[in-house]
C-alpha positions in Angstrom: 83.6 110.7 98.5 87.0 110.0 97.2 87.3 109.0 92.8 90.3 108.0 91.8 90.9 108.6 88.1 94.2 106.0 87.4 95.2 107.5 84.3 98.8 109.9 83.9 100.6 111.2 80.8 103.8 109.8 81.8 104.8 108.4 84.9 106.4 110.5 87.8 109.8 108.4 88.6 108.9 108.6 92.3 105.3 107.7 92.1 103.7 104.3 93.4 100.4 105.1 93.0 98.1 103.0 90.7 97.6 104.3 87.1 98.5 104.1 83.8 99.7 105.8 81.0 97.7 103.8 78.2 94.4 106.1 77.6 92.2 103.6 75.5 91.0 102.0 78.7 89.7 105.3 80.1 86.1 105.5 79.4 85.5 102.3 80.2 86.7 103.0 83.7 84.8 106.1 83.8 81.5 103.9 83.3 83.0 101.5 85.5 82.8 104.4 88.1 79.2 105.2 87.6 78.1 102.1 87.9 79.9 101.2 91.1 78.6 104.7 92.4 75.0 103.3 92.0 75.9 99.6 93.1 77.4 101.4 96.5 75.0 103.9 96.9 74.2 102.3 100.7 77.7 102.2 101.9 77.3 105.3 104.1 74.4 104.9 106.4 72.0 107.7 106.3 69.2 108.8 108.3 67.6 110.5 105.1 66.8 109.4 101.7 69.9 110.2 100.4 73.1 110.7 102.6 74.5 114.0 102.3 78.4 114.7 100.6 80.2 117.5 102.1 83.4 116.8 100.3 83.9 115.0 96.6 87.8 114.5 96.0 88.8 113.9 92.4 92.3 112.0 92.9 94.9 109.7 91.2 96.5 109.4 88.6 95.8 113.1 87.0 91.9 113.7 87.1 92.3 117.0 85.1 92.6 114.3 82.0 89.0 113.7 82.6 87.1 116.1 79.9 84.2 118.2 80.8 81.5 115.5 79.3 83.2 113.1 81.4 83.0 115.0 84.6 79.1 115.7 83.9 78.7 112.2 83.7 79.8 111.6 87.2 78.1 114.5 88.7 74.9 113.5 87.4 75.5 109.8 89.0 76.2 111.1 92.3 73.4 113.4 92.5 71.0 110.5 91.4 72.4 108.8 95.0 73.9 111.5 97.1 72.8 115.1 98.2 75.8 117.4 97.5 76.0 119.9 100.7 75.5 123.2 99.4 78.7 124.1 101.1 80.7 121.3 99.7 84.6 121.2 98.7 84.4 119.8 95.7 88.7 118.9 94.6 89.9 117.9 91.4 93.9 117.3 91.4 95.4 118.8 87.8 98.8 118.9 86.5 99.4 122.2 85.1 100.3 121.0 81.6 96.8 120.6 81.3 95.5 123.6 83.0 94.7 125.8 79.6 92.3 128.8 79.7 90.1 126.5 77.8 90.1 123.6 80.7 89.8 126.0 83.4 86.7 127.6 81.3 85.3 124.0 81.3 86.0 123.2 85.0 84.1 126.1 86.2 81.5 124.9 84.4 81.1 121.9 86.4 80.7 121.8 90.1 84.4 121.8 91.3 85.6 124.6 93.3 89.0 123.7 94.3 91.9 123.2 92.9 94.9 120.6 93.8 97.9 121.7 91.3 100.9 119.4 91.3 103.3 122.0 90.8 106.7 120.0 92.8 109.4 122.3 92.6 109.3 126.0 90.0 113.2 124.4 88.9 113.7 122.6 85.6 116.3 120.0 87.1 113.7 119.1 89.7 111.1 118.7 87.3 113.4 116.5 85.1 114.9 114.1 87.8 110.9 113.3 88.9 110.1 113.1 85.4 107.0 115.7 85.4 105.4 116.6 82.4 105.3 120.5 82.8 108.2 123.1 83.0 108.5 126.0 85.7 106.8 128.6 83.5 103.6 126.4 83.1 103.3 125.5 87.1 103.3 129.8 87.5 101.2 130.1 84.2 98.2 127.5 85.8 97.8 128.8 89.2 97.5 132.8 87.5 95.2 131.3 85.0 92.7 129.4 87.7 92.8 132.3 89.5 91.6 134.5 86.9 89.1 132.0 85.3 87.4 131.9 88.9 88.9 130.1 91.1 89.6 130.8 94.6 90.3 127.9 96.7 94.1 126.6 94.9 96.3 124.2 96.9 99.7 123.3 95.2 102.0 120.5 95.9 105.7 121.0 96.5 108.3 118.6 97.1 111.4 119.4 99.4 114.3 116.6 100.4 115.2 116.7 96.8 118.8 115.2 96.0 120.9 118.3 94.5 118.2 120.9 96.3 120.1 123.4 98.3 118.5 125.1 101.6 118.4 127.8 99.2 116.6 126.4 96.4 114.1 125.2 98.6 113.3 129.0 100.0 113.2 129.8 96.5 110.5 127.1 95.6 108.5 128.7 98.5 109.0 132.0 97.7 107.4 131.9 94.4 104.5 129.3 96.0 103.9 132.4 98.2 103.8 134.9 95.4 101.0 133.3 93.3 97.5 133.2 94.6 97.3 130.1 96.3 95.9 130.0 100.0 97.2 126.3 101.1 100.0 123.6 100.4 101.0 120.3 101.0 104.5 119.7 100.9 106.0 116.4 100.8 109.5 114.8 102.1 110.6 113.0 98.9 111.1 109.1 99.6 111.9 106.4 97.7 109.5 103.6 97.1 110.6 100.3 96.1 110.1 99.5 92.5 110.0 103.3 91.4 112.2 104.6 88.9 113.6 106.6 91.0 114.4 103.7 93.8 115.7 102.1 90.5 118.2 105.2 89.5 119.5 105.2 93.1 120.8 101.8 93.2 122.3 102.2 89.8 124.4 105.2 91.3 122.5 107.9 88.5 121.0 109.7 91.2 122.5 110.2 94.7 120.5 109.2 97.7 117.7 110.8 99.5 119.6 112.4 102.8 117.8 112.8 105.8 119.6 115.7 107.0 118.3 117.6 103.7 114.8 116.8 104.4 115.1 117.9 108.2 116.6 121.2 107.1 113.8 121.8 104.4 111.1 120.7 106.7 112.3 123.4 109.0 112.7 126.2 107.0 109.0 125.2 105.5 107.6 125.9 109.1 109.1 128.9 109.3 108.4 130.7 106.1 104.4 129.5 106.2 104.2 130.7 109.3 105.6 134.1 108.4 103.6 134.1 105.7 100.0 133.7 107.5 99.8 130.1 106.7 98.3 127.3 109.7 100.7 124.4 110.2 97.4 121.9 111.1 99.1 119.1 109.7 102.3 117.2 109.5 102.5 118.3 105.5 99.5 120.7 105.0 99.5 124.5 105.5 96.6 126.7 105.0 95.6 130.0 105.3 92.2 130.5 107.7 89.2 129.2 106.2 90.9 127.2 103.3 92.0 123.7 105.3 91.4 120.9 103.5 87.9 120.0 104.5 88.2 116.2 102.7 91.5 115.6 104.2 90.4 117.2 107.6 87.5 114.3 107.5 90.1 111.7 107.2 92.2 112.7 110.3 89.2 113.6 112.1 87.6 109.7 111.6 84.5 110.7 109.6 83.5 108.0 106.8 84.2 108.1 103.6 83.7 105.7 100.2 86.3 105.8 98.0 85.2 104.7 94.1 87.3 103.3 91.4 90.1 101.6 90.9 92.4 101.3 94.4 90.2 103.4 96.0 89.7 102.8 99.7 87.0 103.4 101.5 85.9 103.3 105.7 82.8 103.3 107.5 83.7 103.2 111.4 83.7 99.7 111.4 85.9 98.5 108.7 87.9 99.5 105.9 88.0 98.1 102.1 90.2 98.8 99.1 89.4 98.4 95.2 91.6 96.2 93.0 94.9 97.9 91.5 93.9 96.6 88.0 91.7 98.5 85.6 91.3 95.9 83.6 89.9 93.7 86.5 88.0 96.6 88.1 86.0 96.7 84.6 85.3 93.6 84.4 84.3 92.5 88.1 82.0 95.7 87.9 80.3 95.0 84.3 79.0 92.1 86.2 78.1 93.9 89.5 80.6 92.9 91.6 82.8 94.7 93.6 86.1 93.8 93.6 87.4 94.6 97.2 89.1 93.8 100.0 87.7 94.0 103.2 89.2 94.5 107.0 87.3 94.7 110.2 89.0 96.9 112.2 89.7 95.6 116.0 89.6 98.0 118.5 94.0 98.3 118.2 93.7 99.0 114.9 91.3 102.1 115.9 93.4 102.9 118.7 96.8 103.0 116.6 94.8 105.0 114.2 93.7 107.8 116.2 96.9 108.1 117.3 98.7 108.5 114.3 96.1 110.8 112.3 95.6 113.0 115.6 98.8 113.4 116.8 99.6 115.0 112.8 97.1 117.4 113.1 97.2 120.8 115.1 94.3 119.5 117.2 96.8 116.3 118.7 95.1 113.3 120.7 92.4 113.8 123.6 92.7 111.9 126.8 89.3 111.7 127.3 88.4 110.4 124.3 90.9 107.6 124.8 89.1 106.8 127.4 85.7 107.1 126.2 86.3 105.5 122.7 88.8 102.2 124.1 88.7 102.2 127.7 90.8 102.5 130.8 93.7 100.2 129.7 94.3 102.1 126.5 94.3 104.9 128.9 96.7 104.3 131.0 98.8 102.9 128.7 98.4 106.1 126.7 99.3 108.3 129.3 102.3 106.1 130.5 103.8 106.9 126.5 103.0 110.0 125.8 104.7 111.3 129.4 108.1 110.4 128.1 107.5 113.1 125.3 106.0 115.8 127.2 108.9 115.6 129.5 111.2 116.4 126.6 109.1 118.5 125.3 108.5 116.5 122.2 105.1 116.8 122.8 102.7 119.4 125.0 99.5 119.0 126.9 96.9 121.2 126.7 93.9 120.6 128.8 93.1 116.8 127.6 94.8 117.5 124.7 98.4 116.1 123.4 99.8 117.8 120.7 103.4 118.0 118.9 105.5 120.7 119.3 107.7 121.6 116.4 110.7 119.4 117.5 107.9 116.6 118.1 107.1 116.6 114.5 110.5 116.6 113.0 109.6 113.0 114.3 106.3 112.6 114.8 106.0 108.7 113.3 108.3 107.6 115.7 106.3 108.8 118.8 103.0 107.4 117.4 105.0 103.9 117.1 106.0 104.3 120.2 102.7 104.4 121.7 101.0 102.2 119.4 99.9 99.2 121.0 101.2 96.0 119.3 
């Protein structure tokens, strides 16, 4: 189960995710959430009374807003519908500005386990040209402090490609990731989507453009320093440590359903996908009167196809041959093999077994491959 919680205390200037930064709105959407919880509570098919959650990912927006009342209220909801695995990974994404010892008391009070700290970059111009809330001393201060209130499972976010970020100020951002007591990361090329702030400062000339060659360079020295540092490359932008992958984002890439509740939330089930309204204000009100205000798409068996190949081929695990087969038939097959060839051949791309996965020059360009075998 995915929540998004749309609500920030200022807005990110690279950021086009839905949210807002006007609070007064927030508890209705947090009753808004419970209800739809209940009204969707046969979404995933289940053999048993009450399907079974392994993973619950608080997203957004900045969950960590959420207060501890607020959090119970949800919990309580999903338990009334769902039966939380006992091994769960339970996520909550938090912005360290509001990761005090007093929150972090609170959140261990509830069922979370995991943390998901948008930390960006540990340098103050960084922090100021995305327009983050926190400084470099409070990103180090909230990973020490969730450690020490209890918690052991801590990704962080980073974000390299950064105008103005050298090679060496990049090492440096990883360097102090790797010195605090976090056991994954997800680090992110920075890009510019339209009607962002930051898409807005580039065309005025405040801010110089994002450079490819930047982002290459960072992305290469990322491989290299998680992997001297024990950490699993097992997807395009996620590195973990043994036993701390993301399990929710895992089920994503590895096609297990999932609902997704609240506003813009999306949510799959094998056979199609839908997506929430971008509008609190219209989420509210479609689900005071037990509506759900979504979007719905039937996937085709192309859109499944192209799919599979782009999650898979991110991961460490690739794309299996036989499953091609199996799953869409001989002439998704063939064609399959007749793509992929090209990059094995240049080694872009090796086969193990059934198995096709990217080799590290492969993903310094692994969209463009899976485009290049997508069926259109």
């Amino acid at each position: 189960m995915y929540i998004h919680i749309p609500f920030c205390r200022q807005a990110c200037s690279y950021c086009d995710f839905h949210f807002s930064v006007n609070h007064e709105r927030m508890e209705e959407v947090v009753d808004a959430i419970i209800t739809e919880i209940e009204l969707r509570k046969n979404y995933l098919e289940s053999n048993d009374d009450k399907p079974v959650l392994h993973t619950i990912y608080f997203g957004g927006g900045t969950p960590s807003l959420l207060n501890k009342s607020q959090l119970e209220k949800i919990f309580l909801q999903i338990e009334k519908y769902y039966t939380i695995a006992s091994d769960a990974e339970i996520t909550l994404e938090a912005n360290p500005d509001d990761l005090t010892v007093e929150k972090l008391n609170e959140l261990r009070q509830t069922p979370i386990n995991r943390l998901s700290i948008g930390v960006q970059s540990f340098f103050e111009e960084d922090l100021k040209l995305m327009n983050r809330a926190h400084n470099a001393e409070m990103a180090k201060a909230s990973i020490v402090a969730a450690a020490e209130a209890g918690f052991s499972n801590i990704t962080m976010d980073l974000i390299y490609g950064v105008p103005e970020m050298s090679d060496d100020r990049w090492r440096k951002n990883l360097e102090q990731a790797f010195a605090l007591p976090v056991n994954h990361l997800s680090c992110y090329s920075l890009t510019v989507e339209k009607r962002t702030a930051l898409d807005k400062q580039i065309r005025e000339g405040k801010i110089k453009p994002i450079e490819d060659e930047r982002s290459i360079s960072h992305f290469k020295i990322l491989m290299d320093e998680s992997q001297k540092q024990g950490f699993d490359h097992y997807e395009i932008s996620n590195f973990g440590k043994p036993g701390f992958y993301s399990q929710h984002n895992s089920s994503y890439w590895k096609n297990i359903p999932y609902i997704g509740i609240g506003p813009s939330a999306h949510s799959y089930n094998g056979i199609s996908r839908q997506w929430n309204i971008s509008s609190n204000a219209a989420y509210v009100k479609a689900i005071q009167q037990h509506e759900i205000p979504a979007e719905i798409e039937i996937l085709t068996l192309e859109n499944k196809y192209n799919e599979y190949i782009m999650t898979g081929l991110r991961t460490q695990w690739g794309v299996n041959s036989d499953y091609i087969l199996s799953a869409f038939g001989e002439k998704y097959h063939s064609d399959f093999l007749l793509q992929i060839n090209e990059y094995v051949e240049t080694e872009m791309v090796i086969k193990q077994n059934r198995d096709y996965i990217l080799t590290r020059s492969g993903k310094l360009i692994a969209d463009r491959i899976a485009s290049k075998i997508f069926v259109v």
